[in-house]
C-alpha positions as CSV (number, residue, x, y, z in Angstrom):
1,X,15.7,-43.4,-73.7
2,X,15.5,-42.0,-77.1
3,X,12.2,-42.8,-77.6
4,X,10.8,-41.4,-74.5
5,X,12.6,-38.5,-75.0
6,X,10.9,-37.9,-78.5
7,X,7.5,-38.7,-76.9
8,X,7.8,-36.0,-74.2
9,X,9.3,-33.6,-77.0
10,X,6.9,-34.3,-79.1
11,X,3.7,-34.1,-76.4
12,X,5.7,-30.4,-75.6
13,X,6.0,-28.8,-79.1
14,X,1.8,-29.7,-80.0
15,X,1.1,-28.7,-76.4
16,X,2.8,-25.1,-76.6
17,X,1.5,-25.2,-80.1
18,X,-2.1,-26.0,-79.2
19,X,-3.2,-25.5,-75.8
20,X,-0.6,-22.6,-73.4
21,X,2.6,-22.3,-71.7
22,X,0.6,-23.8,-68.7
23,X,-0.2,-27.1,-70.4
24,X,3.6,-27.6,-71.0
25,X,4.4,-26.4,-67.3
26,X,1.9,-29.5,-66.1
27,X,3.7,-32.2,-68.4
28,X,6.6,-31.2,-66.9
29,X,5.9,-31.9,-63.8
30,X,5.2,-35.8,-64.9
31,X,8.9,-36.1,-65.8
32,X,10.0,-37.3,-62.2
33,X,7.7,-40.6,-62.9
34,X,9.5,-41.0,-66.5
35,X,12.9,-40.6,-64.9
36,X,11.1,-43.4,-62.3
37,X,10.4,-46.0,-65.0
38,X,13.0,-45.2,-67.1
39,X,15.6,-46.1,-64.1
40,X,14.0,-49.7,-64.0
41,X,14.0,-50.1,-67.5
42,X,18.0,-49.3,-67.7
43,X,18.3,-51.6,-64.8
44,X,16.7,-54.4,-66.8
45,X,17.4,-53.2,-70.3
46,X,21.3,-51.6,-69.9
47,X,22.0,-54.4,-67.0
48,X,21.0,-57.4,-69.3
49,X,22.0,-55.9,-72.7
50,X,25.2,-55.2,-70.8
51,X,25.6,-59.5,-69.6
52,X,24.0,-61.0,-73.1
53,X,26.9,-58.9,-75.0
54,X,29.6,-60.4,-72.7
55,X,28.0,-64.5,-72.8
56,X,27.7,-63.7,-76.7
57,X,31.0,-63.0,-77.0
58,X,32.2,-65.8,-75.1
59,X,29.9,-68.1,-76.9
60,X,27.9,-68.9,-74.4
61,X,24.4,-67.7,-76.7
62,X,21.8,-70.6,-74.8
63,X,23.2,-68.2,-71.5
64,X,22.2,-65.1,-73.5
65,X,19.2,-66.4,-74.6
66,X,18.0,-67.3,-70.4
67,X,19.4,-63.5,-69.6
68,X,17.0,-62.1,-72.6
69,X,13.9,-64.1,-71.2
70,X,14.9,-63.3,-68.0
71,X,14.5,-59.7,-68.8
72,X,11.6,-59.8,-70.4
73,X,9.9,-61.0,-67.4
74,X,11.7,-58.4,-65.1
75,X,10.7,-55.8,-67.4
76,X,6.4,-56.6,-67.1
77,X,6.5,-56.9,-63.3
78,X,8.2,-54.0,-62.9
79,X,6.3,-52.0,-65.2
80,X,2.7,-53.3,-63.4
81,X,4.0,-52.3,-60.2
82,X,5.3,-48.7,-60.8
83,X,1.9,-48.0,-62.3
84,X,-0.1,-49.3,-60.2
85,X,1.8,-47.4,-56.9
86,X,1.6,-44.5,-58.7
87,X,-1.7,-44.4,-59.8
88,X,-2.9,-45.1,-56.1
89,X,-2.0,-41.9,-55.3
90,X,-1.3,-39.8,-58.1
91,X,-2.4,-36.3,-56.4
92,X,0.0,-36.7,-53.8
93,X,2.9,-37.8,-55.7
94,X,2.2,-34.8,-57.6
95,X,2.4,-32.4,-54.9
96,X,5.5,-33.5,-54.1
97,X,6.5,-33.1,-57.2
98,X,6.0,-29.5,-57.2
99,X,2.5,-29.0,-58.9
100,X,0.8,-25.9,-58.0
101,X,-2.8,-25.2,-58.2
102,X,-2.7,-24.1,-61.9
103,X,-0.8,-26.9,-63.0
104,X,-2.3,-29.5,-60.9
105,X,-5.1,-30.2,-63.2
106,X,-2.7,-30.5,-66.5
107,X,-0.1,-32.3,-64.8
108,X,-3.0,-34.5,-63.5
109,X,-4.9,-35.5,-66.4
110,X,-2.0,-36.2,-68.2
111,X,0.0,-38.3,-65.8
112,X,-3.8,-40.9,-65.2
113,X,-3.7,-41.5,-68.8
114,X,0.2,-42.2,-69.1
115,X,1.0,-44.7,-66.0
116,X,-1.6,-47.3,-67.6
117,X,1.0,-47.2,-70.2
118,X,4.1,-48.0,-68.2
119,X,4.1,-51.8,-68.5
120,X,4.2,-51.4,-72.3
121,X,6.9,-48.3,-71.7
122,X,9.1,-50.6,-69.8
123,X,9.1,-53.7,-72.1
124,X,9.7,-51.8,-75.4
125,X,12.4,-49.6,-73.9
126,X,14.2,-52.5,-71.7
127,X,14.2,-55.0,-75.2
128,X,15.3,-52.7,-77.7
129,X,18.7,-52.9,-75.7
130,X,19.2,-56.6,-76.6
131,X,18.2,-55.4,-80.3
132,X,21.0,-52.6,-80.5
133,X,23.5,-55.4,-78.8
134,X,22.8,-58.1,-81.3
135,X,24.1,-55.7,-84.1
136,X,20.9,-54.6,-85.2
137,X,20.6,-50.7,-84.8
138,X,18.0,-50.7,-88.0
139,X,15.6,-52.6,-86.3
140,X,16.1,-50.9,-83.0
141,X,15.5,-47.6,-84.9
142,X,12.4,-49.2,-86.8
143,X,11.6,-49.4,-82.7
144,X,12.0,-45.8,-82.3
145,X,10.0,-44.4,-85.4
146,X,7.1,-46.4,-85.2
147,X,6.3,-44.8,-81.4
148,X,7.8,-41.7,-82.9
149,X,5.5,-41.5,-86.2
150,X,2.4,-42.5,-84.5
151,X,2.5,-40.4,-82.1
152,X,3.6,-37.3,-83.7
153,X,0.1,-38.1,-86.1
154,X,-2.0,-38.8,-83.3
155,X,-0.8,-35.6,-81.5
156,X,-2.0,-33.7,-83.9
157,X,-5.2,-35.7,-84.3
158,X,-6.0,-35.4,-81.0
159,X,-4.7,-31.9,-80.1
160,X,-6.1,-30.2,-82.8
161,X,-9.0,-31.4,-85.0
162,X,-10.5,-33.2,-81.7
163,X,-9.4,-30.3,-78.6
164,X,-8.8,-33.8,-75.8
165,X,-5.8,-31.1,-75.1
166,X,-3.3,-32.8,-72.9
167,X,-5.6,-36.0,-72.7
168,X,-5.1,-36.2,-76.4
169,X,-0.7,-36.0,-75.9
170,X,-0.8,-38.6,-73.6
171,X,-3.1,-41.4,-75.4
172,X,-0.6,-40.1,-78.3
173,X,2.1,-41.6,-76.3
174,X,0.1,-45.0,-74.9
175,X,-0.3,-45.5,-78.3
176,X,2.8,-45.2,-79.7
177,X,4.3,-47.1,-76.5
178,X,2.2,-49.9,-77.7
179,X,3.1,-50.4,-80.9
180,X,7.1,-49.8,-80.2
181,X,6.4,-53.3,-77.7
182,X,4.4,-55.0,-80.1
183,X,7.2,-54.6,-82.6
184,X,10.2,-55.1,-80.1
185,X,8.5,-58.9,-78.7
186,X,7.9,-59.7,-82.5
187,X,11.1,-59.5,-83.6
188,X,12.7,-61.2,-80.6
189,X,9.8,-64.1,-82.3
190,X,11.1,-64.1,-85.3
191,X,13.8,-65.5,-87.3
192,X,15.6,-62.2,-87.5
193,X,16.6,-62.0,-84.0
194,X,20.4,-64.1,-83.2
195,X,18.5,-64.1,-79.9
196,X,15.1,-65.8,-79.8
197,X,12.4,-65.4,-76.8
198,X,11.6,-69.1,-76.0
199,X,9.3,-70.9,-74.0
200,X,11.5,-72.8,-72.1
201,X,14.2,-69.4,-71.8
202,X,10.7,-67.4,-70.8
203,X,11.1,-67.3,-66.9
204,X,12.7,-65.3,-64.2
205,X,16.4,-66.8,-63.2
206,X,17.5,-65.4,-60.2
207,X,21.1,-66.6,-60.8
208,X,21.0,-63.8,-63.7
209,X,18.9,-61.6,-61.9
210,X,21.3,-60.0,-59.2
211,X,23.5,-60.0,-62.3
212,X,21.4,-58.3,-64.3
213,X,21.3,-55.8,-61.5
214,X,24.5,-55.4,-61.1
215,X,25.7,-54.3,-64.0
216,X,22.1,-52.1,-64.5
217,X,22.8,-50.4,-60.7
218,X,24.9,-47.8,-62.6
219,X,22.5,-46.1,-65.3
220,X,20.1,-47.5,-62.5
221,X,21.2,-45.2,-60.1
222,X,21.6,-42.2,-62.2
223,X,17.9,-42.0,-63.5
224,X,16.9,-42.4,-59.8
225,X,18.6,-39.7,-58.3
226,X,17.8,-37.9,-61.2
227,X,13.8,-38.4,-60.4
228,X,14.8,-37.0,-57.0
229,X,16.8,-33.8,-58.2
230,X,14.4,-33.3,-60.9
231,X,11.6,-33.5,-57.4
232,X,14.2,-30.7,-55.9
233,X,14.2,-28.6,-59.1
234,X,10.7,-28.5,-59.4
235,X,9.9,-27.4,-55.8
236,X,12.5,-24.9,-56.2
237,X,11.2,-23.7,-59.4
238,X,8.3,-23.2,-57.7
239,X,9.8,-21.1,-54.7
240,X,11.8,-18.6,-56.7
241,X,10.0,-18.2,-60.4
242,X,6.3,-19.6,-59.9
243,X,4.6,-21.5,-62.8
244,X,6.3,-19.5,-65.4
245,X,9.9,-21.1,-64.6
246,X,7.8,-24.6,-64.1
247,X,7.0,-23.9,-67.7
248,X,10.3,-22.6,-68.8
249,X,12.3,-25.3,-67.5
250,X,10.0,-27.7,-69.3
251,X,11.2,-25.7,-72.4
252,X,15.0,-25.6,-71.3
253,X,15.0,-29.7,-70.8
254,X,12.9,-30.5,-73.7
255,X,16.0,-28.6,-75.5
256,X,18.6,-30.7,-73.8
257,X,16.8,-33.6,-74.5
258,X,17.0,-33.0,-78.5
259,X,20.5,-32.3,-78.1
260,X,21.5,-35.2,-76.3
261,X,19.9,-38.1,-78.6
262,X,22.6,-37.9,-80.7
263,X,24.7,-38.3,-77.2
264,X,22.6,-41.1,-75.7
265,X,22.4,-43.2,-79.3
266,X,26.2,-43.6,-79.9
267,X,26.2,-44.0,-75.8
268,X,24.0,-47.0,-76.2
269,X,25.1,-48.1,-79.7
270,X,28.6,-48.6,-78.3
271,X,28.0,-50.5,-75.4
272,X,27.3,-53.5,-77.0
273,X,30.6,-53.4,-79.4
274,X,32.6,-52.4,-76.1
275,X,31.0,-55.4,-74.2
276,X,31.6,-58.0,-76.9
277,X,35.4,-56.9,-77.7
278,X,36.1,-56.9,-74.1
279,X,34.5,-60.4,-73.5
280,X,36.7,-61.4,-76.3
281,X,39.8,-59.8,-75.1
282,X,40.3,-57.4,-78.2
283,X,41.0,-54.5,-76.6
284,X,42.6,-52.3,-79.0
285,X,39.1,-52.6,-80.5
286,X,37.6,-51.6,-77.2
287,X,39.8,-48.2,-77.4
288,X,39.8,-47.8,-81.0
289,X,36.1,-47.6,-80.5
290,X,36.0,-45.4,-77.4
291,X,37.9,-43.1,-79.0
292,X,35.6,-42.5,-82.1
293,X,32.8,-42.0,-80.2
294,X,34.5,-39.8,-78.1
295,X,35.6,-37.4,-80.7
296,X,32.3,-37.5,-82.5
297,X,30.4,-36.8,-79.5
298,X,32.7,-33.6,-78.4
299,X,32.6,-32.4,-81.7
300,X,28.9,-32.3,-81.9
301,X,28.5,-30.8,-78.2
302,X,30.7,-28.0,-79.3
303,X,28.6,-27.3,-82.1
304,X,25.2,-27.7,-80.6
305,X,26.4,-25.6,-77.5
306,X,27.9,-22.7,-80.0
307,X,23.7,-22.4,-81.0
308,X,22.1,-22.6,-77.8
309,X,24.8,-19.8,-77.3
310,X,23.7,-17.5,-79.9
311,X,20.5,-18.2,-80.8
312,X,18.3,-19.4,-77.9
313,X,15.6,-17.5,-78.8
314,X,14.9,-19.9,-81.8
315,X,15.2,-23.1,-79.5
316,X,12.8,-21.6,-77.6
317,X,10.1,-20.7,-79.9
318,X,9.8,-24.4,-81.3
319,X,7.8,-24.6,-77.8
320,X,5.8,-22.2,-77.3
321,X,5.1,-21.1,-81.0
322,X,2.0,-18.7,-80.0
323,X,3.3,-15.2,-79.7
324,X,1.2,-14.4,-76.9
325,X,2.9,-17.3,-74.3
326,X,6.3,-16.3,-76.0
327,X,6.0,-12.7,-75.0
328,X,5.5,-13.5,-71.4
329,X,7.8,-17.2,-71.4
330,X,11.1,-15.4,-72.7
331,X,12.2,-13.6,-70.5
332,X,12.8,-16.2,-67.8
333,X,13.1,-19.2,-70.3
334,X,16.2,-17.7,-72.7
335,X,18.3,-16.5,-69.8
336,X,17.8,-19.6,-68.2
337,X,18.6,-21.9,-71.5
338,X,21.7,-20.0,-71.8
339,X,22.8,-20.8,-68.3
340,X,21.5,-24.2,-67.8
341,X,23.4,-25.8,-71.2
342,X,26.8,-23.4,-70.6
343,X,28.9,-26.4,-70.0
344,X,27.4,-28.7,-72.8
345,X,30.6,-28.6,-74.7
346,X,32.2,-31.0,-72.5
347,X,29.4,-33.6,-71.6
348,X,30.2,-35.9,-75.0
349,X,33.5,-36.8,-73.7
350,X,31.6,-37.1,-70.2
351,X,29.1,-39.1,-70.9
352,X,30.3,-41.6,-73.5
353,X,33.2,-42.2,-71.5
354,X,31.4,-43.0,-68.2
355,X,29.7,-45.0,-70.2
356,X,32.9,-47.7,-70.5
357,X,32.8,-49.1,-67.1
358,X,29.5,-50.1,-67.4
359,X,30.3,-51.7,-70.9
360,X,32.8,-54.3,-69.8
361,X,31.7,-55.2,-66.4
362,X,32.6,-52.9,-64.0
363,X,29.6,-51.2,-62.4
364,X,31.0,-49.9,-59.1
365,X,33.2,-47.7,-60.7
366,X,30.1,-46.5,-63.4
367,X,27.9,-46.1,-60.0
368,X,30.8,-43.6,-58.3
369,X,30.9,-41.6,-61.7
370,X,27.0,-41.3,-61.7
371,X,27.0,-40.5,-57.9
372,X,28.9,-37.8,-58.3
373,X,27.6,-36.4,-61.3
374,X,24.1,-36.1,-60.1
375,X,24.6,-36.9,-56.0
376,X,27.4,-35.6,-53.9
377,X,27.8,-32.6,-56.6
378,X,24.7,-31.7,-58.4
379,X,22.1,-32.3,-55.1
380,X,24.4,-29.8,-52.7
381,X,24.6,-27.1,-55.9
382,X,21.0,-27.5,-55.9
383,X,20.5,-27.1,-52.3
384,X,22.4,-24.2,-52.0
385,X,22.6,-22.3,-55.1
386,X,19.0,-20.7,-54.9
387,X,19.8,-19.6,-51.2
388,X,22.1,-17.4,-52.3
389,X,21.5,-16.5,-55.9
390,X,17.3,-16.8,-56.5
391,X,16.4,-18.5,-59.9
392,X,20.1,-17.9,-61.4
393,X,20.8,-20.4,-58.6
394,X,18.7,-23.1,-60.0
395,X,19.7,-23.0,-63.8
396,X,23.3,-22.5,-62.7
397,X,23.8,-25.7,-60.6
398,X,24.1,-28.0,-63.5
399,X,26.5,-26.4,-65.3
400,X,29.0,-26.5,-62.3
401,X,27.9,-30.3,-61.2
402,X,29.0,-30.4,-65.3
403,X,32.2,-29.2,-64.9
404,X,32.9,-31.4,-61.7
405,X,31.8,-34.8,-63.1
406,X,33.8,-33.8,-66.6
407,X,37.3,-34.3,-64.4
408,X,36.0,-37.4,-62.3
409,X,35.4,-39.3,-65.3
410,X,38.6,-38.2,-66.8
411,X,40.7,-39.4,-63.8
412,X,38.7,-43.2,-64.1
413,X,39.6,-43.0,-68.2
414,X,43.0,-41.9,-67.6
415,X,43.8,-44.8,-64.7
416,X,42.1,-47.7,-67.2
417,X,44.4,-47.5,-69.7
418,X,41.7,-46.7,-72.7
419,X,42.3,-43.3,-73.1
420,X,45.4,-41.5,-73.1
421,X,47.9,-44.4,-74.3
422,X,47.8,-46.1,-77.2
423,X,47.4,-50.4,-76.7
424,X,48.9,-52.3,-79.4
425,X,49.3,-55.5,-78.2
426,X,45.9,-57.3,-76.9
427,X,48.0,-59.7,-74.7
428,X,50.4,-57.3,-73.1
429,X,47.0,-55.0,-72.3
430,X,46.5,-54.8,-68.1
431,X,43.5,-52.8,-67.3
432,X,44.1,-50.1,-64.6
433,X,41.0,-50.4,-62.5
């Protein structure tokens, strides 16, 4: 997730920089297809990451070694299919996206380029999981840089010096996507990994496969009703602020995005040291390290939201840089940052603790938290909240489905046992859910 999101960043800041607010408006409008793959790839990635870390810890590493190869496999034939569906078709998906006629051809020629990418996309991003959950976050961050550098060079290459426009910020991102795979199925070759990818442990096992799905439905299920509220957003966007709030929101999320890898890397660096503790019944470790996270993730909400607060105008300009798309963008874009990240304070508590059930094996109470973060809250917000308040409506829904999923996940933490008292026996320990 934290490489896609620095792709898309990166493809937004050289395409407000480079081409117009429209460009960024089009890209935008891609986003439900990267919320699409990225869903599978948590299903496969988070799902088996989430397994492997609890066989590991019970010893079992011939077990974790048929899960990795397992999801390796999962990963390519999911990635070949959701390109080539989408690619079938891509016009129409688009207009159901929310593309107008302006942003058609950006959104367009952008998203033709990017889907041949997606079976690359989905194995780097599924793998690196088992990378962070055998210990390893150096190499998963080598992972990260090498599709970040490369494409942050080859953006500029082919934005500016050779004007292929947004062409040139999607074969920025194949290529990057490309080499982060290459370098993901290498290590998992070599000697480095405590994990190897095997011949004989290179086939689907459908044993591990439900599984694997199982404990992936959660994060599963949150990136694909987020696809479909991001499809509701858009059209809505499109109702009450035309192309200019298309291009604004693109801003606003690009914005959330940057503040939230911090968010999303100790989410996902956790979840392996949560799984193995738990498998290994060391569950004063499993709070100890909940806790941590917790308070390092509020902490840095509080501060990130304090700026977004009081200086969105400077957010906003690391977009759309040229003074004559900021004089028209701003008006629309900084009320609607301000609105749309009002409740970030709270949302590093939220979202590393939700984040727990998942971790040790307990995915129907991870898929209620994500339904009602993003489904039974967020969807009726959105549905309603431009009826009766225009464009205010639409920024203004997430910060109430926010508020909402912040006490549903607290209720869950505070009936496991992990959060409010203090375990310190591992045998006397009885888990609350």
């Amino acid at each position: 997730m934290l490489v896609q999101a620095l792709y898309n960043v990166v493809d937004r800041i050289f395409l407000g920089a480079g081409v117009n607010q429209m460009s960024i408006g089009g890209v935008y409008l891609i986003f439900p297809i990267f919320l699409f793959l990225m869903a599978f790839g948590m299903l496969i990635g988070v799902g088996g990451n989430s397994l492997s870390s609890i066989k590991f810890g019970e010893g079992k590493k011939t077990e974790s070694e048929i899960i990795l190869g397992t999801s390796m496999v999962l990963s390519i034939i999911f990635g070949v299919l959701i390109s080539g569906i989408f690619l079938l078709n891509l016009k129409w998906f688009l207009k159901i996206f929310g593309a107008s006629d302006t942003l058609m051809p950006y959104a367009y020629d952008y998203g033709k380029i990017i889907l041949y990418g997606a079976p690359f996309q989905m194995v780097g991003f599924a793998m690196n999981n088992f990378i962070r959950g055998e210990g390893n976050p150096r190499a998963a961050m080598v992972t990260m840089f090498i599709g970040a550098i490369s494409n942050i060079i080859l953006d500029y290459v082919f934005i500016f010096p050779m004007k292929m426009g947004v062409q040139g910020a999607a074969w920025a991102t194949i290529i990057g996507q490309i080499l982060s795979c290459i370098w993901v199925v290498r290590y998992f070759l070599s000697d480095r990994a405590l994990l190897r990818l095997k011949k004989e442990t290179f086939k689907l096992d459908l044993h591990y496969c439900k599984q694997i799905f199982a404990l992936g439905s959660a994060p599963f299920a949150m990136q694909l009703v987020a696809s479909g509220i991001n499809i509701i957003f858009n059209n809505s966007l499109k109702i009450y602020g035309g192309d200019l709030a298309t291009s604004s929101m693109s801003v606003i999320y690009s914005v959330s995005q940057i503040a939230f890898m911090p968010i999303f890397g100790i989410n996902q660096g956790i979840q392996p040291i949560l799984g193995f503790n738990f498998g290994a019944h060391k569950y004063r470790r499993v709070q100890h390290t909940l806790r941590i996270a917790v308070v390092a993730g509020t902490v840095y909400m509080v501060l990130n939201w304090a700026f977004t607060m009081l200086r969105p105008d400077l957010l906003v300009k690391i977009f759309i840089s040229r003074p004559e798309d900021y004089a028209v963008i701003k008006d629309i874009a900084i009320p609607g940052l301000r609105i749309y990240n009002s409740m970030i304070f709270m949302l590093g508590y939220s979202i590393i603790g939700s984040s727990l059930f998942q971790a040790i094996g307990k995915p129907k109470i991870g898929f209620i938290l994500t339904m009602t973060r993003q489904l039974i809250y967020l969807l009726p917000l959105m549905l309603i909240f431009p009826k009766l308040f225009g464009l205010t409506g639409v920024w203004s829904a997430m910060p109430v489905s926010d508020v909402l999923s912040t006490l549903t996940t607290t209720y869950f933490l505070v009936k496991s046992g992990f959060l409010v008292k203090t375990i310190h026996n591992d045998d006397e320990f009885v888990l609350g859910i």
